[in-house]
C-alpha positions in Angstrom: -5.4 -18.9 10.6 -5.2 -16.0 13.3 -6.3 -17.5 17.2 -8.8 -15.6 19.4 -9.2 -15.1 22.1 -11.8 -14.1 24.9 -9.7 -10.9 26.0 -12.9 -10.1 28.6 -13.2 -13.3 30.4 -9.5 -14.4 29.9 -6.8 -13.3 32.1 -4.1 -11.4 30.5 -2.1 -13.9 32.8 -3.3 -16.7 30.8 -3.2 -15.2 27.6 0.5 -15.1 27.7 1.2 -18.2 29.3 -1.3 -19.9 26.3 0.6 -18.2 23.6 4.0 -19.4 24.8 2.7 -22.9 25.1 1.3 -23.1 22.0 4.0 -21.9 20.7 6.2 -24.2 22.1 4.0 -27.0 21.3 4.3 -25.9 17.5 7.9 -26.2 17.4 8.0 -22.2 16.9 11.6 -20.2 17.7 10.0 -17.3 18.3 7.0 -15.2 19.1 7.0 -11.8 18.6 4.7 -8.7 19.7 4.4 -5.9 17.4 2.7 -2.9 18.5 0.5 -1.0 15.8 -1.5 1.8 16.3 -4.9 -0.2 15.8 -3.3 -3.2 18.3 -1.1 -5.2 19.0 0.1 -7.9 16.2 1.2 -11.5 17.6 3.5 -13.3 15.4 5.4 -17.1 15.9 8.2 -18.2 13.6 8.1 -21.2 12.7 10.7 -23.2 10.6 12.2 -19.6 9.8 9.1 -18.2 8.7 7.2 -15.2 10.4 3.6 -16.2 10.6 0.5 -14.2 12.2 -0.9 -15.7 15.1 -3.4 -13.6 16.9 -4.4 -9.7 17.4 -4.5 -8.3 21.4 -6.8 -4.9 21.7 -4.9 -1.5 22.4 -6.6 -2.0 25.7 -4.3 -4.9 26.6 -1.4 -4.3 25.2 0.3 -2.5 28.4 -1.3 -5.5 30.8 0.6 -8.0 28.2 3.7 -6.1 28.1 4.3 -5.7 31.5 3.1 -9.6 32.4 6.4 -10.8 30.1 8.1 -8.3 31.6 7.5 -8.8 35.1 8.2 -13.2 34.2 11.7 -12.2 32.5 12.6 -10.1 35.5 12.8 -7.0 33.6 12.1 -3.6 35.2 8.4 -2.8 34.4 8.9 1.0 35.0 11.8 1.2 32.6 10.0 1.8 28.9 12.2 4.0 26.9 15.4 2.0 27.1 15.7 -1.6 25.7 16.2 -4.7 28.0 17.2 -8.1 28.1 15.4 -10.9 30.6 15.3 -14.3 30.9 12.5 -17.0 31.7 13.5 -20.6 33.1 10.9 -22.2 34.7 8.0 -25.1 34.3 4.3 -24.5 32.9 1.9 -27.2 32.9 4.7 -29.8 32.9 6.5 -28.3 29.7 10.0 -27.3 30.6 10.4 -23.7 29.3 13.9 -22.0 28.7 13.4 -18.6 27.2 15.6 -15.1 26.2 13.1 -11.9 26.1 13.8 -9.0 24.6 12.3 -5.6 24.5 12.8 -2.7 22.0 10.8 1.0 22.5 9.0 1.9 18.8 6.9 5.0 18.1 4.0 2.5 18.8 5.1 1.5 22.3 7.6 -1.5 23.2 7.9 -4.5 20.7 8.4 -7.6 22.4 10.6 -11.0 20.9 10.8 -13.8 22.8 13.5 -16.9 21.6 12.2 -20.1 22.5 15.6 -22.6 23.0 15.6 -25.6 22.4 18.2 -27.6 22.7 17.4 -31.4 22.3 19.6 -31.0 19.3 22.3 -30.6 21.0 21.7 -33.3 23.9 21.1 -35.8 21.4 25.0 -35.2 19.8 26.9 -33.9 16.8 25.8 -37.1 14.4 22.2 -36.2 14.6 22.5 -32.6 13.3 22.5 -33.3 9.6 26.2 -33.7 8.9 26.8 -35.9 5.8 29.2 -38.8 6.3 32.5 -36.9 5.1 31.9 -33.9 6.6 30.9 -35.9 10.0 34.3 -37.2 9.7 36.0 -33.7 9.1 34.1 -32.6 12.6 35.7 -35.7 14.4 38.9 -35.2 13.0 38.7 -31.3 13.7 38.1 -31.7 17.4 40.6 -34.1 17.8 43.5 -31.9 18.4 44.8 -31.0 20.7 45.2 -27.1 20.3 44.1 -24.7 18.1 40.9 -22.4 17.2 37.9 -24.2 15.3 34.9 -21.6 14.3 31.5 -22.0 13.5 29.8 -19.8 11.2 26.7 -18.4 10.3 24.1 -15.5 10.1 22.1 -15.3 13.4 19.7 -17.9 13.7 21.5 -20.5 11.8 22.0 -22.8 14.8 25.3 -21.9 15.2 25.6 -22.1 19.3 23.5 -25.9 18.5 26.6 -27.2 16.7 29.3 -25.4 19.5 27.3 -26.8 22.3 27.3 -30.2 20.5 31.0 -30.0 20.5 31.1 -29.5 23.7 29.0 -32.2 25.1 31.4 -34.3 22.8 34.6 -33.2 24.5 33.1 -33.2 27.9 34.8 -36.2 29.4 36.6 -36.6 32.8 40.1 -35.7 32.3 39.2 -32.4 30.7 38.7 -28.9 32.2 36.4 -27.1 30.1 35.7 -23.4 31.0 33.2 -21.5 28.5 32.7 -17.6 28.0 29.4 -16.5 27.3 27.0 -13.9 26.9 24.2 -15.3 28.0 24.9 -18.8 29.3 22.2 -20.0 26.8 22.3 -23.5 28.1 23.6 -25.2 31.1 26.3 -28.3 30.6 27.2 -30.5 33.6 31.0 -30.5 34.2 31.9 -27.1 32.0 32.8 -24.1 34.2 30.5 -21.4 32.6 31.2 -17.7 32.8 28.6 -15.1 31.8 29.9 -11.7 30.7 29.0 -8.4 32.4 30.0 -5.6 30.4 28.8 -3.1 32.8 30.8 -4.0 35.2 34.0 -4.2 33.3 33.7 -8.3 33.1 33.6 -8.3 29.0 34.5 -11.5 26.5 38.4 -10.4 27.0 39.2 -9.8 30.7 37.4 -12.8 31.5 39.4 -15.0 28.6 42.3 -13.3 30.2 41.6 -15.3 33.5 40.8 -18.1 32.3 44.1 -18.8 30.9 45.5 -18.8 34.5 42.6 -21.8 35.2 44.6 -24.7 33.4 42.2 -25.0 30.8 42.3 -27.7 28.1 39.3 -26.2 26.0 37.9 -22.9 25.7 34.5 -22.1 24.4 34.0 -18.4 23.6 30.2 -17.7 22.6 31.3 -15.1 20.2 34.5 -13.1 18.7 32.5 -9.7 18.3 35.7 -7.8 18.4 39.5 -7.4 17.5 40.9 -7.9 21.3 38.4 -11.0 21.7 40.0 -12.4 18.1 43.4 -11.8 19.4 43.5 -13.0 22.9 41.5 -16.4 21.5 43.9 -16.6 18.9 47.1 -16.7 20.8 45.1 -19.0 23.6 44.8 -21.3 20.6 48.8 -21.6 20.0 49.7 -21.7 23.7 48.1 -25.3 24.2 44.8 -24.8 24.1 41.6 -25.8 22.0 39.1 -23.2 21.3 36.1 -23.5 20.1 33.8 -20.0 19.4 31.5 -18.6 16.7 31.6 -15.8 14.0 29.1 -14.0 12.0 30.8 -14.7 8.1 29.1 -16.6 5.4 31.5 -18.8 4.7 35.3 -20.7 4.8 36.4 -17.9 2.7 34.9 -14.6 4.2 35.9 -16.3 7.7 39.6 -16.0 7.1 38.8 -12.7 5.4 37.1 -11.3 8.7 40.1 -12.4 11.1 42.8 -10.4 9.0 40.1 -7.4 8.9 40.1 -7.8 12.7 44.0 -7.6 12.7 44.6 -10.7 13.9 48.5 -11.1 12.8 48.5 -13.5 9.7 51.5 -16.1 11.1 49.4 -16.5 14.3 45.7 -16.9 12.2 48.1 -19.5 9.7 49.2 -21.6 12.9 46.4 -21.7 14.8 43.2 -22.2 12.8 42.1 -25.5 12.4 39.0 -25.7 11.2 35.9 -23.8 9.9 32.5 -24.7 10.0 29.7 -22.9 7.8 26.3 -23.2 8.5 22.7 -22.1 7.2 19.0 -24.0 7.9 16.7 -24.9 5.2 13.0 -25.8 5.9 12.3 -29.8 5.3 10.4 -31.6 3.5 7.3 -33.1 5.4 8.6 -36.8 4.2 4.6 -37.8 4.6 3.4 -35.4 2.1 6.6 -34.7 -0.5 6.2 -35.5 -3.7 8.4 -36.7 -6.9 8.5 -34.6 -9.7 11.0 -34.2 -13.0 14.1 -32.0 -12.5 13.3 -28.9 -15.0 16.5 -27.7 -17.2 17.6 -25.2 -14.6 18.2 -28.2 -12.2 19.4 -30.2 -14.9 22.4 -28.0 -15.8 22.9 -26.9 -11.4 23.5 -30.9 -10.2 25.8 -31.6 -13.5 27.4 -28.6 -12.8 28.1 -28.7 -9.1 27.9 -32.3 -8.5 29.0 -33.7 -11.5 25.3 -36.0 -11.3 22.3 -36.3 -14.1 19.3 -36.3 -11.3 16.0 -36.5 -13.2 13.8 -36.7 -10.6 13.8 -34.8 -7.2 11.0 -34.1 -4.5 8.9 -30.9 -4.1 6.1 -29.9 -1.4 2.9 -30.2 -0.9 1.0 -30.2 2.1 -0.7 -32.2 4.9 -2.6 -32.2 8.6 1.3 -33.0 10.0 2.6 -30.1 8.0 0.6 -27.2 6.7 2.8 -26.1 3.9 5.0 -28.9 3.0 7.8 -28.4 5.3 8.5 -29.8 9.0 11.4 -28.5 10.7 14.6 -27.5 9.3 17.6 -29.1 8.4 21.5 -27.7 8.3 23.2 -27.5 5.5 27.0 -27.4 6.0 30.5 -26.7 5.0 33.4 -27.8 6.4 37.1 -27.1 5.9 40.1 -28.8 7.4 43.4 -26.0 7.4 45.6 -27.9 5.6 49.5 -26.7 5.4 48.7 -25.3 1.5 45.9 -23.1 3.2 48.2 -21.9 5.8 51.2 -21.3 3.7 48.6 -19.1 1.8 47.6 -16.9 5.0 50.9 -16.4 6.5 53.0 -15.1 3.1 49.2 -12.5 1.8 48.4 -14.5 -1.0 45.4 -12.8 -2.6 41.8 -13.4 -2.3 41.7 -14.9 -6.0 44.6 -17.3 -5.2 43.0 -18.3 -1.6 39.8 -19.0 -2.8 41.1 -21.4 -5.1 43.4 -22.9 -2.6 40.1 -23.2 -0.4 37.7 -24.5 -2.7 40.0 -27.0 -4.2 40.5 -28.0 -0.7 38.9 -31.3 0.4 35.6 -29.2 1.3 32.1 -29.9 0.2 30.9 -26.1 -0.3 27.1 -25.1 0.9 25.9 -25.2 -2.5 27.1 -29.3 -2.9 25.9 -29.9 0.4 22.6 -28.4 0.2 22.1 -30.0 -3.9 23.2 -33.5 -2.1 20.5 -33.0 0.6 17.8 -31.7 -2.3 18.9 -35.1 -4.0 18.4 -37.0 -1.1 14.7 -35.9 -0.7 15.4 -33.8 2.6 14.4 -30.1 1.2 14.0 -28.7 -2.2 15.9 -26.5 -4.7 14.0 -23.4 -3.4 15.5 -23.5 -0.2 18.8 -24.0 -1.4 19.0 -21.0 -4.3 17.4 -18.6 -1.0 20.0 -19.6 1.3 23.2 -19.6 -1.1 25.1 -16.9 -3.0 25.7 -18.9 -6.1 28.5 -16.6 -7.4 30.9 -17.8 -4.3 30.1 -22.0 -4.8 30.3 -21.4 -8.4 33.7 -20.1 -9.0 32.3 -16.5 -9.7 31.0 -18.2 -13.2 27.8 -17.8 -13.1 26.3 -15.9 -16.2 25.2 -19.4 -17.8 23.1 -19.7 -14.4 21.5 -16.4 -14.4 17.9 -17.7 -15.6 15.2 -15.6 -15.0 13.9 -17.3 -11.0 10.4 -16.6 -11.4 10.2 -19.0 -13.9 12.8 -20.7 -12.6 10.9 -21.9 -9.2 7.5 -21.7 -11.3 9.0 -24.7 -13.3 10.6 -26.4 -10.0 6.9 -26.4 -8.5 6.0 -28.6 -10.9 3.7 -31.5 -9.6 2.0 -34.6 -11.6 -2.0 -34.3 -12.4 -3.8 -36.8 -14.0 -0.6 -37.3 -15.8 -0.5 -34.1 -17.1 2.0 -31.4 -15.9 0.7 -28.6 -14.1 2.9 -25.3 -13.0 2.0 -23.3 -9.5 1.3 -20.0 -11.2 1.3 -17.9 -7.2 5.3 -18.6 -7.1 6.8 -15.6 -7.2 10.2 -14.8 -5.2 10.2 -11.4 -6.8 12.6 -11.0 -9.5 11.1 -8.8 -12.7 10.3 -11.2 -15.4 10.7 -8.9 -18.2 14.7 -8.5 -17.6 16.6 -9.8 -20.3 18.0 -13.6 -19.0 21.1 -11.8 -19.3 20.9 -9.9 -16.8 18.7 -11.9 -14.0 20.6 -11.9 -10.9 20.0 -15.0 -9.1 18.4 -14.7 -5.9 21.1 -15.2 -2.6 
């Protein structure tokens, strides 16, 4: 339900500062100002999901604009180039870290502010959703003593959450601990932090290049974006050093794939990566409001197929005052591969992609798909989620013509809920495949 406002009594100073807060308050990520040629549109994400929020008049939309602009410390006279700005400071005793963006449009400038929020993080690596083995995996992964461990993801998949847990878990006294980062999204007491400046020539690799004369023991780099930032962190890794960065790749597999594209020499990728940790986040269950329903034959045949289980019954949403729409917050789902001397063998002598996807996947890793089926089975989120998040043909050995059902009916059937003892099916579910293609030839949905 859109908020209003009383845009002629109302500062336009308080109008922002109320929008930020509120989203804040509703555990939004981000809140985004679209300029339209009627007005401006306000939108928060929350949980992943865009929602509107309220509607500013054309009248306003410069005073708003420049008031975030003027807070991030961004240059109010500057419209036709984008810019970056920042926002650390306290508003009615709620502590506010935020990244601002701004992008010219035909309509004027869109602004996206990222809320962070990193009590995730603070709070250590065992509270972000790791199941027990793959828990065990992390530990064992940042244990040694040298190497390269990545975390991966699409943006917004918490990725620089898991790296800053890691962090806070090697963080002891007899370590030196110098990060590379661009921006320092979060300050940690007792890690030297180093913020890139690529205008003036300090960029991800002449800064890594000094910080292997600092007699580092880890090395955090925020991102490999390029091949001289993959290279140099690479050969840090096999002089003595841990480090620890991130990657945009979906998964184990497409990781390794990435690095060679990147020309990283294979003997040096086969020696010094260690581990590999793929991410995504899936909305979660409101566990006030979810409900138990039968598994439908789609289900059925996914959990005996991927987990080897005959699950009958698994929860779907609903909704509540807590909640809205059946979801609170999100959860990770994970995968996590240990190298292990097969893997590298692979790597080093070219094998091909068939061969190493085998040699990963038989690996002792529990692939997204397993992860996010054992965390739909344990009553965290729900099949939709999962099917949204993961490309089936990758988790599923490339087999998956038995699986391509058509999804509208698919997720009709999975929505499911017990009335009066009868079933009845949500008939508004509709994710947008075309019902009338053959079964055939229904592509699941990534």
């Amino acid at each position: 339900m859109l908020r209003n406002f009383d845009y002629d009594k109302l500062p336009i100073v308080e109008v922002v500062n109320e929008i930020i807060l509120d989203a804040v308050k509703r555990g939004a990520s981000d809140v985004h100002f679209d300029p339209l040629t009627e007005h401006m549109r306000v939108r928060i994400r929350i949980d992943g999901q865009l929602v509107d929020y309220t509607v500013v008049p054309n009248t306003l939309k410069r005073n708003l604009v420049t008031r975030v602009k003027i807070i991030s410390g961004m240059n109010i006279t500057e419209i036709r180039l984008p810019q970056d700005g920042s926002v650390q400071t306290m508003l009615k005793d709620v502590a506010l870290d935020l990244r601002v963006s701004s992008l010219p449009t035909n309509e004027g400038e869109k602004i996206v502010i990222r809320i962070l929020d990193y009590s995730m993080s603070l709070k250590g690596l065992e509270y972000l959703g790791f199941s027990e083995s793959n828990y065990r995996k992390m530990v064992a992964m940042i244990s040694k003593p040298n190497g390269i461990i990545l975390v991966t993801g699409a943006t917004g998949t918490g990725k620089s959450t898991t790296v800053y847990a890691v962090i806070q878990k090697l963080n002891k006294e007899h370590t030196n601990i110098i990060s590379v980062e661009d921006p320092v999204e979060m300050d940690v007491q007792g890690v030297n932090q180093v913020q890139v400046n690529s205008e003036i020539g300090l960029s991800f690799a002449n800064i890594l290049r000094s910080v292997l004369r600092q007699d580092p023991n880890i090395i955090m780099i925020g991102e490999i974006r390029d091949t001289e930032t993959a290279r140099i962190a690479v050969r840090a890794s096999i002089t003595g050093h841990l480090v620890v960065s991130t990657l945009h790749t979906n998964n184990s597999l497409n990781t390794i794939e990435r690095l060679l594209d990147m020309e990283v020499e294979r003997y040096l990728l086969a020696s010094a990566l260690e581990g590999i940790v793929s991410q995504k986040l899936a909305r979660r269950l409101c566990q006030k409001c979810r409900k138990l329903r039968p598994t439908n034959q789609y289900e059925k045949d996914l959990f005996k197929k991927v987990l080897g289980l005959d699950v009958p019954e698994i929860y779907s949403a609903d909704n509540c005052d807590e909640c809205g729409n059946g979801y609170k917050g999100r959860i990770a789902i994970h995968e996590v591969l240990l190298i292990n001397q097969e893997i590298r063998d692979a790597i080093a002598g070219g094998t091909s992609k068939e061969k190493l996807r085998e040699l990963v996947y038989k690996a002792d890793v529990t692939t997204l798909l397993q992860d996010g089926l054992e965390k739909v089975k344990n009553g965290y989120t729900t099949c939709e989620e999962v099917l949204k998040l993961i490309e089936l043909d990758d988790d599923l050995e490339g087999n998956t013509k038995d699986y391509r059902y058509n999804l509208n009916t698919a997720i009709k059937e999975s929505n499911i809920s017990k009335e009066s003892g009868n079933l009845k099916v949500d008939e508004n579910i509709n994710l947008g495949a075309n019902e009338e293609v053959p079964i055939e030839e229904t592509e699941i949905l990534n």
